[in-house]
N, C-alpha and C positions, 0 to 999 in steps of 0.2 A: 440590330439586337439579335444576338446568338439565340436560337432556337431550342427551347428550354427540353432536355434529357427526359424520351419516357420511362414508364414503369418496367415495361421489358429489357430495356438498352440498362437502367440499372441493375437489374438482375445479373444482367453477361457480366457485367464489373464485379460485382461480389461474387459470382461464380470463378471470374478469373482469379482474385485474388485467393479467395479461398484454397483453389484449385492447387497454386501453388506454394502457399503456406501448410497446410495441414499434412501434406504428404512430407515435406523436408522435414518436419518439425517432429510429426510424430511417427513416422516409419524409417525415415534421415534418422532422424537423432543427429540432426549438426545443431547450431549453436542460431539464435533467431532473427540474428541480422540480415547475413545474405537475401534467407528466405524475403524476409519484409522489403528488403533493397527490390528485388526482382519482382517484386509484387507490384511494389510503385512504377516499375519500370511497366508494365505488363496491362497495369489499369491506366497509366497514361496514353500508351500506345493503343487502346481500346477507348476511351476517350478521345482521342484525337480522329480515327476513325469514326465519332457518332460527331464529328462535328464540333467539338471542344477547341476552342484555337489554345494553344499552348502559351499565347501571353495570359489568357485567363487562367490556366492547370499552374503557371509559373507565383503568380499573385497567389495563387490559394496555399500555393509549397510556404511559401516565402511567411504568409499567415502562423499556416500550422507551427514553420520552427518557432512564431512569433510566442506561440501558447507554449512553447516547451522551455524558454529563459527561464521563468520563474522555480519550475519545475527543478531544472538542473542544477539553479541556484541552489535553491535548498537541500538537495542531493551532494551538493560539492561541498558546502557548510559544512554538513552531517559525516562526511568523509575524516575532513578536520577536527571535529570537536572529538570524534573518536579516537583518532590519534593522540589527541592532546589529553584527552578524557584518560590514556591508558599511562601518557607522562606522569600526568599529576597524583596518578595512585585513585582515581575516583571509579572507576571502574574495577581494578582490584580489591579496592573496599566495600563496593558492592558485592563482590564475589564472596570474600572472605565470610562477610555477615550472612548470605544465603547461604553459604555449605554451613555455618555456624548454629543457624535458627531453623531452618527449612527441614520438616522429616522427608527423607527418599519418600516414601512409600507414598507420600501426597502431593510430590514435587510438582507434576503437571497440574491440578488443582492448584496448587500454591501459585504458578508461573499463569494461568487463566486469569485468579481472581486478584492480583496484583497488577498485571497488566490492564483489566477491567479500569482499577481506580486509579492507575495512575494517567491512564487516555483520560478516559473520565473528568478528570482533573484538570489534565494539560489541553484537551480536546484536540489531541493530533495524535493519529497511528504511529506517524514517521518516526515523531522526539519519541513516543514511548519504544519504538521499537531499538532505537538507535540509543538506547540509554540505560533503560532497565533490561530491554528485550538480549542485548549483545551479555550485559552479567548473564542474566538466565542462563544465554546456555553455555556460557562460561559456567557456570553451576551443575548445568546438564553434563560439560564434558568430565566436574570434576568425580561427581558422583556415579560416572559409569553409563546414564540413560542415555536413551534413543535419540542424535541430536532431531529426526524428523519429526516426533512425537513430541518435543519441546517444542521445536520451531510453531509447529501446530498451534500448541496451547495457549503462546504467545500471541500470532498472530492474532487468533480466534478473539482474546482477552481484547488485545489493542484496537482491534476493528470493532467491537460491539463497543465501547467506550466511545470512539471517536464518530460512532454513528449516533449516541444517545447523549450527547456533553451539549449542551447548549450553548458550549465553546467552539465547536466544529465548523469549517469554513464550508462541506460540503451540507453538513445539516441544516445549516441557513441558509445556503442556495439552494436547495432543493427545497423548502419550505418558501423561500423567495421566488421563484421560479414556476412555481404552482398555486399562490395568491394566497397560503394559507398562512397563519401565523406562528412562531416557532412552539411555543405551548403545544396548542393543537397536533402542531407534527409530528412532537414528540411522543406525545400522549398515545396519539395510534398506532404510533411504530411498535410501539411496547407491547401492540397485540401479535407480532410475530417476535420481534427480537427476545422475548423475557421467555415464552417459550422452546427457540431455538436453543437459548442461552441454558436453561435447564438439562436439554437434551446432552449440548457438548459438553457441561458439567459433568452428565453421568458419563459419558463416553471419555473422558480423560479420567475421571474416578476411576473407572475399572483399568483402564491402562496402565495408570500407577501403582497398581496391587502388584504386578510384576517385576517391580525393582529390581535388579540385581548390580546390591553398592558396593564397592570393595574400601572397607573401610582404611586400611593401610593408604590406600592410594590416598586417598580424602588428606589424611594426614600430613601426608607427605607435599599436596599443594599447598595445603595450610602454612603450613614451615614454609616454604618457597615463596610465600605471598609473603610471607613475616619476614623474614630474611630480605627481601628485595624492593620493597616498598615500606616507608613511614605510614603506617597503618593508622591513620585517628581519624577523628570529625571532623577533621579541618580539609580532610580529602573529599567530605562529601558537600564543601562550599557550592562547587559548580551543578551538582545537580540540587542542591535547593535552589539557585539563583534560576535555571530552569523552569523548574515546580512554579516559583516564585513569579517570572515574566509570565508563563502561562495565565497561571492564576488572575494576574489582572489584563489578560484580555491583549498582550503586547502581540504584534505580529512575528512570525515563524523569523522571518531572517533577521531582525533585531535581538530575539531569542538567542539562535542559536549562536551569531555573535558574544553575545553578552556569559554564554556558554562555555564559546573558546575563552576568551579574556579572561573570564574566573579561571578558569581551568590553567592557563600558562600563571597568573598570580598562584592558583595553588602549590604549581607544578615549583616555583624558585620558591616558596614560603618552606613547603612540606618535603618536596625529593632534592629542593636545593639545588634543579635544573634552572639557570642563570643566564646562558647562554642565549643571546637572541639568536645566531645561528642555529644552534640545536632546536631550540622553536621551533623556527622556518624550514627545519630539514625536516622534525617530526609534522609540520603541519602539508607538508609536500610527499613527503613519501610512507608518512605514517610511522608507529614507534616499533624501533624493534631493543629487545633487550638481550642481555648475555644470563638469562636463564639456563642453568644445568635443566632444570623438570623441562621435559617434551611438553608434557601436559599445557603447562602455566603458560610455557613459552608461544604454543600454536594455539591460545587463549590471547594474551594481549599480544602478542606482535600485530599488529594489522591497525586500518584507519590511513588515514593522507588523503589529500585529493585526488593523487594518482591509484586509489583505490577506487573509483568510484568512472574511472572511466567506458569500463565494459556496459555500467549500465547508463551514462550517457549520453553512450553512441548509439545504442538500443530504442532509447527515448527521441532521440532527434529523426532514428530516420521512421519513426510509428507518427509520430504526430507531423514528420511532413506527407508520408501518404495518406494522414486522417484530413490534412488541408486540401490536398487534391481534391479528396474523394466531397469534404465539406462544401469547398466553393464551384466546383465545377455542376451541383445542383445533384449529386447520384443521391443524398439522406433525402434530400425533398423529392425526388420524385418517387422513390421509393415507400415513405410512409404515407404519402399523399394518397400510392396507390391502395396500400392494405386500407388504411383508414377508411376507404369509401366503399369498401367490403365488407364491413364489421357489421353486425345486425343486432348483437346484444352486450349488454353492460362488462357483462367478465372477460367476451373477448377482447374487451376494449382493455379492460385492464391488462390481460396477457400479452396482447400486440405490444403495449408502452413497454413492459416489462422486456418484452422477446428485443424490443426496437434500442432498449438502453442497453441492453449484454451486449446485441449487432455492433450498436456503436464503440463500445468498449472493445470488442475485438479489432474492429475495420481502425479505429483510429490509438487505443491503447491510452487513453483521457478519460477521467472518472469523470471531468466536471463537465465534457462535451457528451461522454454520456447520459449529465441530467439536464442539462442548455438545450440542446437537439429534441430528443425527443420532448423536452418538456415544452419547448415553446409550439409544437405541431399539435402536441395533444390537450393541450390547456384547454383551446376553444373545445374539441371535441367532446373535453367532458363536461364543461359547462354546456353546451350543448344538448347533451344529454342528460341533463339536471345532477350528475353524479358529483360526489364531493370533492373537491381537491385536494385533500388531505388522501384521498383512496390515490391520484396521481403521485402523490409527494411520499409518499411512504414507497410505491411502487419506484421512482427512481432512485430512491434510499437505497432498497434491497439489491435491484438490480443495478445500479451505477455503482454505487462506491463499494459495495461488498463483492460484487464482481471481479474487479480492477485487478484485483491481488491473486485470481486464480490463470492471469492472462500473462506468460512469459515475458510477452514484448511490452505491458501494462506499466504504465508507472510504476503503481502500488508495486505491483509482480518483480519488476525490474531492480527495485531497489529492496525488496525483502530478499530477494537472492543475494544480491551484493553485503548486504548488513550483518544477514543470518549465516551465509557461508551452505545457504540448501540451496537448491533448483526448484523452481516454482513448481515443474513436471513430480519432481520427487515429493512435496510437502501437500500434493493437493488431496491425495488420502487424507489427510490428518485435519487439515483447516474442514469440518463441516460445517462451523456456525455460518461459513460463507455459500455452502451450500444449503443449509435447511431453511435459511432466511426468503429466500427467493420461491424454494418451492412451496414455502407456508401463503407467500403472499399472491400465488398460481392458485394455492387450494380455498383461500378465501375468495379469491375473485372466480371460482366456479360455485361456490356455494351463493355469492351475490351475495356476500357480507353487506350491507350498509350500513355506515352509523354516522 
């Protein structure tokens, strides 16, 4: 039996990795692959020095890409339905009716609290960001604003929805995963979320006071949209069918099929696109149209599967260095050690908190984020008589609201590819992803209990 990794020998791994991700990343400014490749190279070969036999480091890779199929599934789904989404005129109709209803002046407000109810709803960030979120800022480009100050407001919107929907697949596992019940979860989380949620209301409130709309322009997509797409309700089939799979609880990748499907039905009913080729070309390479307006045109041209490759290959090689680091034992020895350091209740909530952002960095998985640390600190807080609900909230904030501020992150990964921002550029603007985590640091000094 291999000689289980101490507390020190994991430190030099996450020193090395670190060592050489944060300088390429953020003083490089290259792109976050290499880094992370060179990383796994870098903590294996340090591994295999403390004694790791590389058939163990090989099973843990081989895992990690195990946890990244489903992930990429529904990243390459979502690739497609946007494509198809931009054939069938469902997304242009979306657009149309935002610059139609929506005032400038509240547009980011407008793009938060939509976003809110329709995660909410669907209880998934991805569909709402890949649905409503892509109109938005199709909306954002036509009205002239800040695509990163949309992007923001969107996200912000779709993460606080998918963290409080009692549809949410991480909000049941992190409620699953700390013994408490989803009620209960809910209930507490609302002592930092609904506060946060206020804050980035007002901070996107005053944002918007600064419009500046060129109403000509507006006009001018309007017409282009009119002109180039069958504008009705029968465009909006595929995103009620959406709404609708959500609604009763259907899983993400039967969803998002059920998405494309309407969507190519609408696409020959509505634009009179018939062609099974043209399909398969828009579902491969995404739509492009013979739009005159730039505008409209660098609005829906985009979607296909082959869209969605940069953050594929991003996602594959973060979650095989997160398997390394998972089965070769660096997360266990590591929290085993703080854990036996902790002497009072808050730092115990701050360590879980500190130990679910590490994880999300180290391996770029929201859900290994609340699995890991949840199952090390479960006992600990039972333990210490503390409630599990203080855990389950704490991997809340810190797992899944994290995800999205991390490049090489899932979350991160595919909101860049969707939104057309850089995670680096958009993380001013996302705070509700930030004030959540620090709210649930400031309760766990004060030694909230309830």
């Amino acid at each position: 039996m291999n000689k289980p990794l101490s507390f020190s020998q994991s430190i030099w791994v996450l020193v090395t990795v670190f060592g050489i991700l944060f300088p390429a990343l953020f003083w490089g400014k290259v792109e976050p692959h290499m880094p992370l490749f060179l990383a796994t190279i870098g903590a294996a070969t340090l591994l295999f020095l403390f004694g790791v036999p590389w058939k163990q480091m090989e099973e843990g890779l081989i895992k990690g890409i195990q946890t990244a199929i489903a992930p990429m599934l529904i990243l390459s789904l979502i690739g497609i339905l946007i494509g198809v989404w931009m054939m069938s005129g469902t997304v242009p109709m979306i657009l149309h009716l935002g610059i139609s209803l929506i005032s400038p002046e509240y547009f980011t407000l407008s793009a938060l609290f939509l976003t809110v109810i329709v995660s909410t709803v669907t209880g998934s960030s991805f569909t709402t960001i890949s649905t409503v979120g892509v109109a938005m800022m199709g909306v954002s480009t036509a009205l002239g604003l800040d695509p990163l100050i949309t992007a923001g407001a969107i996200i912000c919107g779709a993460c606080f929805g998918d963290k409080m929907s009692p549809l949410s697949d991480t909000t049941n596992f992190a409620a699953a995963i700390a013994g408490v019940s989803l009620s209960e979860h809910v209930k507490f989380m609302s002592r930092t979320a609904v506060p946060a949620l206020v804050i980035t209301a007002i901070f996107f409130g005053i944002q918007g006071q600064s419009a500046n709309v060129n109403l000509d322009a507006i006009q001018e997509i309007q017409h282009a949209l009119e002109q180039n797409f069958s504008l009705s309700l029968l465009s909006l089939l595929p995103a009620f069918v959406v709404l609708l799979c959500s609604a009763l609880r259907k899983p993400i990748l039967p969803t998002l099929v059920f998405g494309i499907l309407s969507g190519i039905v609408t696409a020959a009913l509505s634009e009179g696109v018939t062609s099974p080729v043209q399909w398969m070309t828009v579902m491969q390479k995404g739509f492009t149209s013979n739009i005159a307006n730039e505008a409209v045109a660098s609005i829906v041209d985009r979607g296909g599967l082959l869209s969605m490759t940069w953050s594929l290959a991003l996602i594959l090689i973060a979650l095989s260095l997160g398997g390394i680091l998972q089965y070769s034992g660096v997360f266990h020895a590591l929290f085993s050690g703080f854990i036996n350091r902790i002497k009072r209740d808050a730092e115990m909530v701050g360590l879980a908190g500190s130990s679910s952002i590490l994880v999300n960095l180290l391996t770029g998985e929201q859900y290994l984020s609340i699995l890991l640390p949840g199952q090390m600190f479960r006992e600990a807080f039972t333990a210490r008589g503390m409630a599990g609900r203080r855990l389950s909230r704490t991997l809340e904030d810190c797992g899944t609201l994290v995800n999205p501020l991390i490049p090489w992150g899932v979350s991160g990964a595919f909101f860049t590819a969707t939104l057309h921002v850089s995670t680096v550029e958009y993380l001013p603007y996302v705070i509700y992803l930030w004030i959540s985590p620090v709210l649930t640091f400031l309760f766990a000094m004060r030694q909230q209990k309830a």
